[in-house]
VEXDREN-2710 file (C-alpha; in Angstrom, 1 decimal):
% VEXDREN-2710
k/r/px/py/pz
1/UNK/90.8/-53.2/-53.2
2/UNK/88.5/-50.8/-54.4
3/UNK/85.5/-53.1/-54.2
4/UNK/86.4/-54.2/-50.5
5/UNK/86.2/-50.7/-50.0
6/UNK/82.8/-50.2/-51.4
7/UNK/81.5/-53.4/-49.5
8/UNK/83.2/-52.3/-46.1
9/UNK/81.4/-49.0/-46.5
10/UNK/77.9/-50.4/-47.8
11/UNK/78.3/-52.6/-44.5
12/UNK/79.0/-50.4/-41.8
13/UNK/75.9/-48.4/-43.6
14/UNK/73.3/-50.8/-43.5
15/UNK/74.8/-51.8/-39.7
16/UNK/73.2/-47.7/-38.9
17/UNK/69.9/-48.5/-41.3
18/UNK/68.3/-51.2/-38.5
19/UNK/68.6/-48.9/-36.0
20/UNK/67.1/-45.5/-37.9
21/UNK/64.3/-47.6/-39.2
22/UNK/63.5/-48.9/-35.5
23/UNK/63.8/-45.0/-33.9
24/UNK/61.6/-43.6/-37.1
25/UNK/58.5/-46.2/-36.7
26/UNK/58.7/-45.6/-32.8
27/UNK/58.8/-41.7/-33.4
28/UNK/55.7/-42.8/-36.3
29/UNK/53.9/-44.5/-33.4
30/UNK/54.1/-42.0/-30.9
31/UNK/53.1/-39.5/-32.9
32/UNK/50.1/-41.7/-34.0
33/UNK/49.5/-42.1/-30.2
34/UNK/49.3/-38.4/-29.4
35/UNK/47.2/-37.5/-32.0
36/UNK/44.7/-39.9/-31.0
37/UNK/45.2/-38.5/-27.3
38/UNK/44.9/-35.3/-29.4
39/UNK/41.4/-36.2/-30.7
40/UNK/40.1/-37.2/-27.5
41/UNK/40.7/-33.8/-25.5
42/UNK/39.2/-32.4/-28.6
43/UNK/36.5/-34.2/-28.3
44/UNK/36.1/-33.3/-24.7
45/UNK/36.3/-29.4/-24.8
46/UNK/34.2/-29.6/-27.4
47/UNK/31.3/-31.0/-25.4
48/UNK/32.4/-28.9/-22.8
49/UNK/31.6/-25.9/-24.5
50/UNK/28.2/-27.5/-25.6
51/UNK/27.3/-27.4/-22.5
52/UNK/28.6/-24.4/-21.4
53/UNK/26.6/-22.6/-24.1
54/UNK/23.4/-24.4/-23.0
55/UNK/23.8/-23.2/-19.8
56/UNK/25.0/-19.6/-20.3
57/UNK/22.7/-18.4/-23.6
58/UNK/24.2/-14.9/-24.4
59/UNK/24.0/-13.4/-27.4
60/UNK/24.7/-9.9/-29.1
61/UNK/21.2/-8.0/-28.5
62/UNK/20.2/-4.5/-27.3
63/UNK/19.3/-2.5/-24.3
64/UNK/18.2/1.1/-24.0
65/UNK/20.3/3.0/-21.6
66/UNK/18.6/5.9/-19.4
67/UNK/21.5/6.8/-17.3
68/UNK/25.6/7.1/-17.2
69/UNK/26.7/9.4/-14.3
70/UNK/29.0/9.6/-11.2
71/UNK/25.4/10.0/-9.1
72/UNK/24.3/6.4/-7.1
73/UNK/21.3/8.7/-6.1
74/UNK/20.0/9.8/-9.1
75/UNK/21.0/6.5/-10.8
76/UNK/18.7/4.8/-8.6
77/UNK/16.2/7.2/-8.5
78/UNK/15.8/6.5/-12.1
79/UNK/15.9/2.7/-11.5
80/UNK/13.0/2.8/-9.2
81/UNK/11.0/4.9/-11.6
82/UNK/11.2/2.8/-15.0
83/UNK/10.8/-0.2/-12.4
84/UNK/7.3/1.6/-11.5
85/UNK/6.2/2.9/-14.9
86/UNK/7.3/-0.4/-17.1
87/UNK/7.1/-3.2/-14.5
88/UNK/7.4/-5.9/-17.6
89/UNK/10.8/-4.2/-19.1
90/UNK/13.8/-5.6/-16.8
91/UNK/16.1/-2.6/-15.7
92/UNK/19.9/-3.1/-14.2
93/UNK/21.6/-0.4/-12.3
94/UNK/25.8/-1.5/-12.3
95/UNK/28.5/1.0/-11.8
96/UNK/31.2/1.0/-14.6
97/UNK/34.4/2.7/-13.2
98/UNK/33.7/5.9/-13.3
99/UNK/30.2/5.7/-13.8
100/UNK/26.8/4.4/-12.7
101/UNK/24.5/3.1/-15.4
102/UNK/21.3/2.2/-15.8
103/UNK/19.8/-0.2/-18.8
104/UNK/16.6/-1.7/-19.0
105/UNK/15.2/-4.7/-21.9
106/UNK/17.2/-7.5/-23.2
107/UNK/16.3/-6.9/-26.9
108/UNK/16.9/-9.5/-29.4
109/UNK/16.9/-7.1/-33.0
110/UNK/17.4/-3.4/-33.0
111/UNK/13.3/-3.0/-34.4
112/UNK/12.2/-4.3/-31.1
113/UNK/14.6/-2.2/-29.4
114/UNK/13.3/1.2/-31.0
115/UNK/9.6/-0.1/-30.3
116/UNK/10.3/0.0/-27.1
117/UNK/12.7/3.2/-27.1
118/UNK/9.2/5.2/-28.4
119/UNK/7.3/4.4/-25.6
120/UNK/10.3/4.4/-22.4
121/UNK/11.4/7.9/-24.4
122/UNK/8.1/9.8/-23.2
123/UNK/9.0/9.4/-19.5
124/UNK/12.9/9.2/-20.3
125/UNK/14.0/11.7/-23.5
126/UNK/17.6/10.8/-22.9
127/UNK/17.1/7.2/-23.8
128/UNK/19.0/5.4/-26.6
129/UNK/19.4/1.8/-27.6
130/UNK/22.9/0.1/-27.5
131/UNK/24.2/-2.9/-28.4
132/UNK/24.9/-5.3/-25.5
133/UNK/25.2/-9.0/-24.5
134/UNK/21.4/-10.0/-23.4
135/UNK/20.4/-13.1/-21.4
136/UNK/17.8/-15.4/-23.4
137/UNK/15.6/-16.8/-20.8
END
């Protein structure tokens, strides 16, 4: 009696085994599946990025600021002067809520930054370097 027991039990166990097996190597495939699918969107932002960054070169550099004010005139003004007195140094006016700025150079290392800062500082004492995302052209 004992042993039909055992064998009725073992039965009705291994009936449920089939069935778990088949659901855990279907969950095993799609798993495998959509790490694959995984890999491939990897794959693709990656090289989506590489070409971003080809396209878009910015890197951590410096600039020399001349002006931060609430005055568009004056900020201007000082544009159009560094324009005329250092035609090969590039100079952006923008206007940062609440203030207009002006910053000239895109500056790879803070040596060239402060070569520069000794010359635009004779025509502009308030002058100082900063560090700033630069363009490399």
């Amino acid at each position: 009696m004992y042993l039909q027991f055992i064998f009725a039990k073992t039965h009705r166990m291994n009936q449920f085994k089939t069935p778990v097996y088949l659901l855990l190597g279907f969950l095993l495939i799609s798993f495998h599946s959509l790490a694959q699918n995984s890999d491939v969107n990897m794959q693709r932002i990656i090289q989506e990025k590489r070409v971003y960054n080809l396209n878009n070169l910015e890197v951590i550099g410096y600039k020399i600021q001349l002006f931060n004010g609430i005055s568009e005139t004056t900020a201007k003004k000082i544009q159009s002067n560094f324009s005329a007195l250092f035609p090969d140094i590039p100079v952006r006016l923008f206007f940062e809520q609440p203030e207009w700025k002006v910053q000239a150079g895109n500056f790879l290392t803070k040596l060239e930054a402060h070569k520069a800062l000794q010359q635009i500082q004779k025509e502009f004492a308030g002058a100082f370097p900063l560090k700033a995302k630069i363009k490399i052209e």
